[in-house]
N, C-alpha and C positions, 0 to 999 in steps of 0.2 A: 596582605589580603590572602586567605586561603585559599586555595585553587579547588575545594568542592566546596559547590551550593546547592543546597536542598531546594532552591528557588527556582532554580531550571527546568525539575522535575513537574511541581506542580503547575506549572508555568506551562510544560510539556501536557499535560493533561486538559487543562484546559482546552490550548488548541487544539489537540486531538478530538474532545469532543463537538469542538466546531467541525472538524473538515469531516466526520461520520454525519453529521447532518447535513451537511453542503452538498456529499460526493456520493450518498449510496443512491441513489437512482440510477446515477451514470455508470457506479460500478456493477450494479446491477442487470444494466446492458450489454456491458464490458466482459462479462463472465458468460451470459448468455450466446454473446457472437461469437467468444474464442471457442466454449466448450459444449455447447449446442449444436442443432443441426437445424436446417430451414429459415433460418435468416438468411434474406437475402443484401441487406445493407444496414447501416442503425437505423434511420429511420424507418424502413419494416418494419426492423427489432422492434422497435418503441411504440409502433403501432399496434400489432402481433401480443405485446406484453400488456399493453392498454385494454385491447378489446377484449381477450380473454380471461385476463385478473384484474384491471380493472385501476385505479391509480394504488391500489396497495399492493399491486404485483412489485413493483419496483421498490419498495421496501421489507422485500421477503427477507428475512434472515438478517434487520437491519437490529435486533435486542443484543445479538452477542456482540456483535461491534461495539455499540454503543458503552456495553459495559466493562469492553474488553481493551478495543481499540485506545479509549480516553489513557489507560491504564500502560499500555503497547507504545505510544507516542511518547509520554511522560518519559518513560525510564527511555527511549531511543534520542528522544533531544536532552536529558539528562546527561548521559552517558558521553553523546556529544560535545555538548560543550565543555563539562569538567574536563573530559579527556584534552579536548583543543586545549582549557586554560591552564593544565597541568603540563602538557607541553612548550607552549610558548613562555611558560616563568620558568619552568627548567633549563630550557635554551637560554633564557634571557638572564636567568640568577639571579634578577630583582622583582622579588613579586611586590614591592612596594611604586616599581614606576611605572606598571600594569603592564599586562603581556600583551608583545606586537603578532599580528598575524604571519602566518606562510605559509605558503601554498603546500608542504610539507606536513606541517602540522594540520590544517586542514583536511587533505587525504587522507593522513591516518588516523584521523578522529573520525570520517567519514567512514572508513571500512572498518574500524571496533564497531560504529554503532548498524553497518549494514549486517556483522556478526552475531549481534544483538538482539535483532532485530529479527531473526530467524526464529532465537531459542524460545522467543516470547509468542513472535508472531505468528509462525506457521499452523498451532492448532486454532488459532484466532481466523484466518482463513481459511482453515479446511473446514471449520465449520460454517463457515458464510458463505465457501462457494457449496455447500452438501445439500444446505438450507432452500440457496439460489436455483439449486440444477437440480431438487430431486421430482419436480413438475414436466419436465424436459422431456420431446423426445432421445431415445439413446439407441444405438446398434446394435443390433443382436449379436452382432461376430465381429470381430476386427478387422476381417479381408472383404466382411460383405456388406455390401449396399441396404439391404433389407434392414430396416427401423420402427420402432414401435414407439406411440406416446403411452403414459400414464392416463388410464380412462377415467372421465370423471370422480366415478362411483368409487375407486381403487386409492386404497387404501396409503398414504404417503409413506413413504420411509422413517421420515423422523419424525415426529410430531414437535420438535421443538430442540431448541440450542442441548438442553439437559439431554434430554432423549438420545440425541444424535451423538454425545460426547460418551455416555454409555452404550452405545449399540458398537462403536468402532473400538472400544476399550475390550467388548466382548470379544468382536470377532477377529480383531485384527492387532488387539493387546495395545499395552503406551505405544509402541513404536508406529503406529497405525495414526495416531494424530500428528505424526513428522511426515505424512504421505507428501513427498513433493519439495521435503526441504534442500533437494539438493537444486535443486531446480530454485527454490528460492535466492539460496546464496547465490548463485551467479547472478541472478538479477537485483538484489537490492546491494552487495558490496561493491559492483559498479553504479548501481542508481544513487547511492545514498551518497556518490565523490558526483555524481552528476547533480545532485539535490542542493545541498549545503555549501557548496563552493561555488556555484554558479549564482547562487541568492547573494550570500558574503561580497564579491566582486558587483555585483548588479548593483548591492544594496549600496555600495561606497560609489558606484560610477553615476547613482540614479542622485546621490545627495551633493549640493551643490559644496565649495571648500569652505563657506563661511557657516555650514552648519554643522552643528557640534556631532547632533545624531540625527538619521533620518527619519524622515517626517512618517505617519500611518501609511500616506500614500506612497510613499517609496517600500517600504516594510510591503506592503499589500501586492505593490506591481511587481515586485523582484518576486515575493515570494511565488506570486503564481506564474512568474515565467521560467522558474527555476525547478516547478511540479510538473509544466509543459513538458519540458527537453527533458527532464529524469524520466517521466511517463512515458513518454514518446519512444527512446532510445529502449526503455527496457523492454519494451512490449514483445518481440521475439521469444524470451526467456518467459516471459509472462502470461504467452499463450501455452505455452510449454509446462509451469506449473499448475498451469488453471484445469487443463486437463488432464494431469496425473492427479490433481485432487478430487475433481468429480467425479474419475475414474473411480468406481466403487460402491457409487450409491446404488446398484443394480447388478453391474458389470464389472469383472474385470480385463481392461485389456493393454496394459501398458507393464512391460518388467521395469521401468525405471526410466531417466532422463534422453539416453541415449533412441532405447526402444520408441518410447515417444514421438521423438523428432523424426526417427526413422519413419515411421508410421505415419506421422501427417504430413509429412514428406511424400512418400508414396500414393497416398490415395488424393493429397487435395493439392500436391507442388509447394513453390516455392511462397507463393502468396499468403498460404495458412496463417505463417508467422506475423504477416504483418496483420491477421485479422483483428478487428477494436482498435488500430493506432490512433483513429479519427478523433474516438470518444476515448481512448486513453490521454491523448493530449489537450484534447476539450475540457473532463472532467478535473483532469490535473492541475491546470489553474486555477478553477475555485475552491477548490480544496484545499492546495497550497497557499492560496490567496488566505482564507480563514485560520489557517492552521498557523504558520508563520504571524497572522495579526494577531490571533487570540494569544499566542504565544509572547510574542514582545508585549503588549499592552497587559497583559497579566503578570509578565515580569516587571516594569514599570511599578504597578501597582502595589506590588507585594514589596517592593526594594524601596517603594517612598518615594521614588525620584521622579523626576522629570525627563530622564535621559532612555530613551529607546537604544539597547545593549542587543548587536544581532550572537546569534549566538555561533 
């Protein structure tokens, strides 16, 4: 058996474009509480975002995901699992008695694809959170209190995914859509060994020894308790990129990763980091729930079998 399949990939897109429809509300909130001001809790948030835009507020900036993200997933659970299965047969030197797992080869297929997952991702996100935050109040100074919202009448920043991918290209050149990527890497090449390894052992402890492969409901429940704990744990790193990328739309007031932490450190403590943990780990199981299901069942599918193959 060759150790790449092209089945991963689209297999990978599929579920992705399930968990972009399952999760942008929530991320929606999620970028609002880390990278806003005036929330006072999510449900505030959710209130606050309701009464003012109405239930399409929570799908602001949900086109470039959709077109992007399905596309971002693909190639990060692609990438994934070849790497895992091109591992475990080279350990194993029989690709014909199928490759066994380990915990070894799991983490480092885990951190290629959180490497991956940057080069692809990061303008995929800056422009979703540019999309999400350019409505937002924002700070006129970095050391002051003093804030202004976008008034009505006034005119947005981007008008749209297009719009926004050329205004940053203008002003801030290609390097300008990496805003934040460093920031990214430390949180998804630890999220992404917190992601896939925790599902992988979930999914074999959740299925009983007399089934061959796990049932949708095991695939569904590992998957979203493995979106939980990667969601959860990253979120520190993840208030931290959210606001070096919204950083921008207006203002600038962050040099970089360090500056950042520095600075929401200073004016808001220690709490900042953990701001959105609630609805990062909320969101993150139905997400991962859809994502991981659409994923195996579309693998399934495309392979002819019957047999649910986690990746």
């Amino acid at each position: 058996m060759s150790s790449f399949q092209l089945e991963d990939f689209a297999a990978g897109w599929i579920g992705g474009a399930a968990s972009v429809i399952v999760g942008h509300p929530l991320d929606t909130v999620k970028t609002r509480l880390q990278a806003g001001i005036g929330y006072g809790s999510t449900l505030n948030c959710i209130r606050m975002v309701y009464r003012k835009e109405s239930v399409f507020g929570f799908f602001k900036g949900m086109s470039f995901p959709m077109a992007s993200i399905a596309v971002y997933n693909s190639v990060v659970f692609g990438v994934f699992s070849n790497t895992q299965r091109f591992l475990s047969q080279h350990r194993c030197r029989e690709p014909e008695a199928g490759p066994s797992r380990s915990l070894s080869d799991l983490l480092l297929a885990s951190m290629v694809a959180g490497v991956v997952s940057v080069g692809l991702g990061g303008p995929v996100d800056l422009i979703k959170i540019r999309l999400q935050m350019q409505t937002q109040p924002f700070r006129e100074a970095s050391h002051g209190l003093k804030s202004r919202a976008v008034a009505p009448g006034e005119q947005a920043a981007y008008q749209g995914p297009v719009h926004c991918i050329a205004t940053i290209v203008r002003t801030e050149g290609l390097a300008g859509l990496y805003r934040g990527a460093n920031a990214m890497l430390l949180r998804d090449i630890p999220g992404y060994c917190l992601y896939f390894i925790p599902y992988v052992f979930l999914c074999e402890w959740i299925t009983p020894e007399t089934c061959a492969s796990p049932s949708p409901y095991a695939v569904w429940l590992a998957g979203g308790m493995a979106g939980a704990i990667s969601w959860g744990t990253a979120t520190p790193m993840d208030v931290v990129k959210s606001r070096l990328q919204a950083d921008g739309v207006y203002l600038n007031k962050y040099k970089g990763v360090l500056d950042c932490i520095s600075q929401s450190y200073q004016q808001e403590g220690l709490k900042v980091f953990f701001r959105g943990i609630t609805v990062n780990a909320v969101r993150g199981f139905p997400m991962s729930a859809a994502m991981f299901l659409g994923y195996e069942l579309s693998l399934k599918a495309l392979r002819g079998d019957h047999t649910v193959t986690s990746p």
